[in-house]
C-alpha positions in Angstrom: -5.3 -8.2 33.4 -7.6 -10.3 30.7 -6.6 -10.1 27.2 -9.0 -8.7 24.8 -10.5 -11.6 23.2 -11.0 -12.2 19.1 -13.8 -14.0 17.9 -12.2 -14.5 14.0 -8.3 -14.6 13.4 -6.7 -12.0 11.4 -4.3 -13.7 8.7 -0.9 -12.4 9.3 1.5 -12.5 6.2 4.8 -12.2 7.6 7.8 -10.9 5.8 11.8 -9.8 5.3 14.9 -8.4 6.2 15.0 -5.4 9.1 10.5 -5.2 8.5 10.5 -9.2 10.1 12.6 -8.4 13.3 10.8 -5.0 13.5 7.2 -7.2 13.3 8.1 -9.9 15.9 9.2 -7.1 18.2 5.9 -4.9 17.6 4.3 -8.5 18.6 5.6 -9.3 21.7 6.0 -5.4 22.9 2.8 -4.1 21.8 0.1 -6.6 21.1 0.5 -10.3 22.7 0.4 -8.3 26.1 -2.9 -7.4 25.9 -4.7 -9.2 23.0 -5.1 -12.9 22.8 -4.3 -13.0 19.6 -6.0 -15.0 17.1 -3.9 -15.5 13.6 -3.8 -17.4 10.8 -0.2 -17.2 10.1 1.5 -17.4 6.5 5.3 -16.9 5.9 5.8 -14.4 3.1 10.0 -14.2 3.8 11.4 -15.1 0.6 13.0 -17.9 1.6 9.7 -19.6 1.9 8.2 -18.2 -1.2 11.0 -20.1 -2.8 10.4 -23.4 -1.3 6.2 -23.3 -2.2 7.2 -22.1 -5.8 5.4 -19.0 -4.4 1.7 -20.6 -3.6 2.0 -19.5 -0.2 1.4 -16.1 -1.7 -1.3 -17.4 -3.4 -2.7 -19.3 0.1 -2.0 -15.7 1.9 -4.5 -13.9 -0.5 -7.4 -16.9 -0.4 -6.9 -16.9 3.1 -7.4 -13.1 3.3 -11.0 -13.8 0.9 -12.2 -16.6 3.9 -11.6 -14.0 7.0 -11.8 -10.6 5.5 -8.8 -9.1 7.5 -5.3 -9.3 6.6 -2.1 -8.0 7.7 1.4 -8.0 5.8 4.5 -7.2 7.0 6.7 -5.9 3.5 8.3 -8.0 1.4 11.4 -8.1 -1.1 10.5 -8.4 -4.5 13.5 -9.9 -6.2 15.7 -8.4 -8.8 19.1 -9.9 -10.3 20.5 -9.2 -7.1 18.7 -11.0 -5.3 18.9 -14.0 -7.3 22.5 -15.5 -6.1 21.8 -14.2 -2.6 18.8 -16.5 -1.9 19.5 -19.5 -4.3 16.4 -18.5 -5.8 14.4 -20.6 -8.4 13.5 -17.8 -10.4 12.8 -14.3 -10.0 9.3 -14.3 -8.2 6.8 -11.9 -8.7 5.7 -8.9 -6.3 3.9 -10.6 -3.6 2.1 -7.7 -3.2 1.1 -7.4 -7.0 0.1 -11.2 -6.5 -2.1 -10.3 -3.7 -3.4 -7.4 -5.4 -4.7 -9.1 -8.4 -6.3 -12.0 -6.5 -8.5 -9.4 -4.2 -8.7 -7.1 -6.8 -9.2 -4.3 -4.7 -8.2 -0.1 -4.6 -4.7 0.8 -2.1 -5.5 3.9 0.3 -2.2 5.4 1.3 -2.5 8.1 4.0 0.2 9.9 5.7 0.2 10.0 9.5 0.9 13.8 11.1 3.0 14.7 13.9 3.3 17.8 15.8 7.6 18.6 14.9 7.6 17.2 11.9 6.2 19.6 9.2 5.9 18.6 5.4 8.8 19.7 2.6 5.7 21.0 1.2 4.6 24.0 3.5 1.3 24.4 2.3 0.2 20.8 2.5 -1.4 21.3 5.9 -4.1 18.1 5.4 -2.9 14.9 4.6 -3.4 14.1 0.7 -4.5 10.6 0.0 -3.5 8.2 -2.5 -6.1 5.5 -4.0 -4.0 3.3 -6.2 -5.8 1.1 -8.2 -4.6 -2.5 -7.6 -4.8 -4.6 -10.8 -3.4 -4.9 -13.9 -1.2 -2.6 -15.9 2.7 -3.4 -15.8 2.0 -5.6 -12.9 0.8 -8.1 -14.3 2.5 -7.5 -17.3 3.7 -9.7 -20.4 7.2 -9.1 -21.9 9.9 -10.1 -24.1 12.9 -9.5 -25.7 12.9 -9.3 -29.1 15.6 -10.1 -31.7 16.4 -8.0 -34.7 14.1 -8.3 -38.0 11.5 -9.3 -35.8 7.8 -8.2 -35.8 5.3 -7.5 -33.1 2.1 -7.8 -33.2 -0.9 -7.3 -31.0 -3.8 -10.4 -31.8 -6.9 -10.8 -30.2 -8.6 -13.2 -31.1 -12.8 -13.0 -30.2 -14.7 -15.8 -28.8 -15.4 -17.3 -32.4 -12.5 -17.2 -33.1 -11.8 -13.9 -35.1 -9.2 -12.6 -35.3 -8.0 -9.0 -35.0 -4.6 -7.9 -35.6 -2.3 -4.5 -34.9 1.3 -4.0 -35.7 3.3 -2.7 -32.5 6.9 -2.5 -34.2 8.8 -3.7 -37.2 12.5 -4.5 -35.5 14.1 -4.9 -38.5 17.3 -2.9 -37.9 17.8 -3.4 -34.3 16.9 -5.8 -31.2 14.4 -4.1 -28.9 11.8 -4.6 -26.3 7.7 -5.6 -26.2 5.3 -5.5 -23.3 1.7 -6.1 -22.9 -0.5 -4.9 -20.7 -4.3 -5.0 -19.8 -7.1 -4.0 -17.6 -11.0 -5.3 -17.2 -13.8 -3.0 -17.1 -15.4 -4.5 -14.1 -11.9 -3.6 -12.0 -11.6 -0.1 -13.5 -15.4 0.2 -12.4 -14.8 -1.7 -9.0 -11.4 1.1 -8.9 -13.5 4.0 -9.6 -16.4 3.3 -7.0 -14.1 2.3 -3.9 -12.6 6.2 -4.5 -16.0 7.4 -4.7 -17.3 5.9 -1.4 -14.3 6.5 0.1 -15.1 10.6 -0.7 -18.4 10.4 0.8 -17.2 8.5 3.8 -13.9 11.5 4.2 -16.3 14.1 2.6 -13.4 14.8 0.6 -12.5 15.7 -3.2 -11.9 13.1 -5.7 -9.4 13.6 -8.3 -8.4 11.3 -11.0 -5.3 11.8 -13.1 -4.1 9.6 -16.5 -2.6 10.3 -19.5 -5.7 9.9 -22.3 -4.4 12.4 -24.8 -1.6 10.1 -25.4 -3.3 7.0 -24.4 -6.5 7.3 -26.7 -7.8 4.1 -25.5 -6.3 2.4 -22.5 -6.5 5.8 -20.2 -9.2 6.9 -21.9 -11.1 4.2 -20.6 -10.7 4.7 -17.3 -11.6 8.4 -17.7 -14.8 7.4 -19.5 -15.9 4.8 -16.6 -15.1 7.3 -13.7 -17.0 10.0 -15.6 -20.1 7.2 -16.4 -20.3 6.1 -12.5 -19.6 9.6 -10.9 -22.5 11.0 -13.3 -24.9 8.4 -12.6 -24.1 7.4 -9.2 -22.3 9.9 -7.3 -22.8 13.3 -8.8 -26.1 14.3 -6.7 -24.6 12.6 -3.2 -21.8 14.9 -4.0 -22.9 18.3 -4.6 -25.3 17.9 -1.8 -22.0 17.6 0.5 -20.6 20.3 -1.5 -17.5 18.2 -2.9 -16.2 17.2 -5.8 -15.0 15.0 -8.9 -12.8 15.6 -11.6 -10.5 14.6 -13.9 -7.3 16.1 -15.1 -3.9 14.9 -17.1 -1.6 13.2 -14.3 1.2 16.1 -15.5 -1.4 18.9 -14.7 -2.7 16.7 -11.4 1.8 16.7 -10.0 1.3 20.6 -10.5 -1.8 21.4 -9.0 -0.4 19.0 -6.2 2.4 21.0 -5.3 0.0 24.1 -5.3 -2.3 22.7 -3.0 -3.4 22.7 1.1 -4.2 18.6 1.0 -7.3 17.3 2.2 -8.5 15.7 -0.9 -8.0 11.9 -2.1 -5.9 11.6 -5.4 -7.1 8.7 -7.5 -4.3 6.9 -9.4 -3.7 3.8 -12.2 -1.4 1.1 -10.3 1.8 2.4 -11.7 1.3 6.3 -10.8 -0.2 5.3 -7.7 2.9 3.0 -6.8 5.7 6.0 -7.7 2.6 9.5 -6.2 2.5 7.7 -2.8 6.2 7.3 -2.2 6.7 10.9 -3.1 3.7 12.2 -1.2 4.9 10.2 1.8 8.7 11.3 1.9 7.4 14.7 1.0 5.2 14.6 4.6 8.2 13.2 6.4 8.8 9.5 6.0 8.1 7.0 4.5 7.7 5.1 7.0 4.9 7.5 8.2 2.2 5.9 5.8 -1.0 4.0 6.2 -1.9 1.8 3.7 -4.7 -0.4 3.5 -5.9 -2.5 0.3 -9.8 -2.2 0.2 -11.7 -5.0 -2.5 -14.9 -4.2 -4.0 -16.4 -7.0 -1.9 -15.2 -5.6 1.4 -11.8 -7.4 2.3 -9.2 -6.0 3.7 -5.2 -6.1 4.2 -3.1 -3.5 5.8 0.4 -3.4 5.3 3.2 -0.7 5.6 3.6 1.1 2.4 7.6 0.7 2.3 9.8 -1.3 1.7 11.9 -3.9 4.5 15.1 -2.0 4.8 17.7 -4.1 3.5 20.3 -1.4 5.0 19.1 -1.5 8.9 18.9 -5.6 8.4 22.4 -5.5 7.2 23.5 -3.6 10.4 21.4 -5.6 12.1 23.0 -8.8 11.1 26.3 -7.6 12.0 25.0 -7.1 15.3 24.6 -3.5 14.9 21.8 -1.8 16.7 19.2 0.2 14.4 16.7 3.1 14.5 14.6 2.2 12.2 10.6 3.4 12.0 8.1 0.9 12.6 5.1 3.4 12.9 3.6 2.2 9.3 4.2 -1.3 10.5 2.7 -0.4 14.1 -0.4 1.5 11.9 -1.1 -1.7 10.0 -1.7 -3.8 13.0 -4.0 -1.4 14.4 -5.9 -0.7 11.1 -6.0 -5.0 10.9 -7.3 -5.1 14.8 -9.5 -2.2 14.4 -11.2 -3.5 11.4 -11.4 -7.2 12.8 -13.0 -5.0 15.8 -15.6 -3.5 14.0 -16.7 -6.7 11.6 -17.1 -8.8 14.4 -18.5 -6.3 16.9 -15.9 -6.6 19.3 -15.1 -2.7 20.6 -12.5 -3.3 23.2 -10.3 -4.8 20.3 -11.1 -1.1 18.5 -10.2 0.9 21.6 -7.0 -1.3 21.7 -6.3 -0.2 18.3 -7.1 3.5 19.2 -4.9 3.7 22.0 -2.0 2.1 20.1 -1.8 4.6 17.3 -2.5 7.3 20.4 0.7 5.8 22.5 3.0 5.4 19.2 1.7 9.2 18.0 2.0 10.6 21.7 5.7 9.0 21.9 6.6 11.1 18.9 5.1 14.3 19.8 7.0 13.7 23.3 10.7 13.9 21.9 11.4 10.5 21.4 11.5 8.9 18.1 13.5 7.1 15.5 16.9 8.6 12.8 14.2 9.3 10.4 12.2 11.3 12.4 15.1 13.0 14.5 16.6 14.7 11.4 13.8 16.0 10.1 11.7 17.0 13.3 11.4 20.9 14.7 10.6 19.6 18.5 13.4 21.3 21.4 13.6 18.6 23.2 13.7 15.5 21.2 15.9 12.4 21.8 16.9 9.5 19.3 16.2 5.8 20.3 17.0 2.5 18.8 14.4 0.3 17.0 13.6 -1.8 19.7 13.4 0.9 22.4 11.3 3.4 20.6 8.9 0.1 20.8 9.2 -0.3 24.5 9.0 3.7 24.9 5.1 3.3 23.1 5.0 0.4 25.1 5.4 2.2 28.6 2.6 5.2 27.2 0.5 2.1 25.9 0.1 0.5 29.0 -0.7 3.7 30.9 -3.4 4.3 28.4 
């Protein structure tokens, strides 16, 4: 059989731990078959990052500008831990926070439904998702320790050269903690559009969530741009679709959550959006049972899976151990990448391809077989637990009948 053909590579962004085996297998079992595939290839592992001082991070997310398609596998973002493990240099940064701020774009997480595996949430009977806004705020924070009898202060200082001061804390009796943060209009704005479009494209609600009676100026800026573009731009395309915008406190957005059917996208800042979609996804299953696909203002694209690279399984695996670990999310981010190189360079076959992929992994699941994860949790009779790389060659077999 001919392979389908790309005209444009994707750039792949490869990553760690039990995530890396799972992407080399997905590879060789799913895609190198039947698609010549066409890559740009940058090597996100850790070990790497630590030998380029990080700037193949950096390269990853330019790269990603020049062909407007990525796909990452996950990554470990070091902690202390970590630090003695890998001989690290220092403790890098969130690859992902890095890539985030260089695109400057809005995360959509989306959970993938099963028949057999019914949400810990009854009523959520549509899939809820999350827009995450992908800049700024604690990740690209600034922080220090501070020492007793120490003040803080927050200075800005205007273009000639005026400057404005405002006292954060007097330490003087104790040792303590600072952090700055910021945000740019332009990305808020950017933010608050790419949820928009994305309701009229779903035909689905937008709500928007932040704290602004606490946060009288940071969130309240972002409730005051949302409000300026939805009234200016959006408000007549939606009522004539009969949808919706609004805004509401993020406490009073978890509650009305739990109440609700789905079917709507929750708009959230970077931090919220980083903790909602980990708790929307587990609450539909797994986490490992979640699109996610960062969208820029200027249309680029990178799809990754929306957890993390199971340090646990890659430990077992090391030891020789054999795994059941879910690759769907990973699986779903190749065939979001593929499909959306498909459609930008006009190339359907490599869109069917991706169809029938998510079709053959979905239809494996629905048929009994699946991963751990999945076999704890799912309602199916007849329902059998595999090993990582067989579940693979099980959507492999349906796949190729497809």
């Amino acid at each position: 059989m001919a392979k389908i053909q790309m005209k444009t590579p994707l750039v792949e962004m490869d990553g760690d731990e039990m995530t890396r085996i799972l992407w080399k297998w997905i590879k060789d079992i799913l895609i190198l078959p039947y698609v010549d595939l066409k890559t740009e290839y940058y090597d996100l592992g850790l070990v790497h990052r630590n030998e380029t001082d990080d700037k193949v991070t950096v390269e990853s997310a330019e790269a990603t500008k020049k062909y407007g398609v990525a796909v990452k596998c996950a990554t470990i973002t070091p902690n202390a831990a970590r630090m003695p493990e890998y001989n690290l240099k220092e403790m890098w940064k969130s690859p992902n926070g890095t890539i985030r701020a260089i695109l400057d774009g809005t995360v959509f997480r989306t959970p993938i439904l099963v028949k057999g595996i019914t949400p810990y949430i009854p009523t959520w009977t549509k899939p809820i998702t999350i827009a995450r806004h992908a800049y700024g705020d604690v990740y690209k924070n600034t922080e220090m320790q501070v020492k007793k009898g120490s003040k803080a202060e927050l200075v800005v200082t205007d273009e000639n050269g005026n400057e404005t001061r405002q006292e954060i804390f007097n330490f003087k009796d104790t040792d303590g903690i600072i952090q700055g943060l910021h945000n740019k209009d332009n990305s808020i704005a950017g933010f608050a559009r790419a949820c928009l479009n994305y309701g009229l494209d779903l035909k689905q609600d937008v709500w928007f969530a932040s704290k602004d009676t606490i946060s009288k100026k940071y969130d309240h800026r972002f409730k005051d741009i949302f409000q300026e573009i939805y009234d200016n731009e959006y408000k007549e395309k939606y009522e004539a679709l009969g949808i919706e915008y609004f805004y509401t406190l993020i406490d009073d957005a978890v509650a009305r959550v739990i109440r609700s059917n789905g079917g709507y996208i929750w708009a959230c800042k970077n931090y919220d959006g980083d903790v909602m979609s980990d708790m929307v996804s587990t609450a539909y299953g797994s986490l490992a049972m979640m699109t996610s696909v960062l969208v820029s203002p200027d249309g680029i694209y990178e799809f990754e899976a929306a957890h993390g690279t199971v340090q646990r399984h890659y430990y077992k695996h090391l030891k020789g151990e054999t795994t059941s670990t879910n690759s769907v999310a990973t699986i779903f981010a190749w065939s979001g990448a593929l499909r959306k190189r498909g459609e930008l360079d006009n190339t359907p076959d490599l869109c069917e391809f991706a169809d029938k992929l998510e079709k053959a992994t979905i239809q494996t699941i629905e048929e009994g077989v699946m991963t751990g994860d999945l076999y704890m949790i799912s309602t199916l009779e007849n329902k059998k637990k595999v090993d990582s790389e067989e579940f693979l060659k099980e959507i492999g077999k349906r796949l190729e009948a497809l």
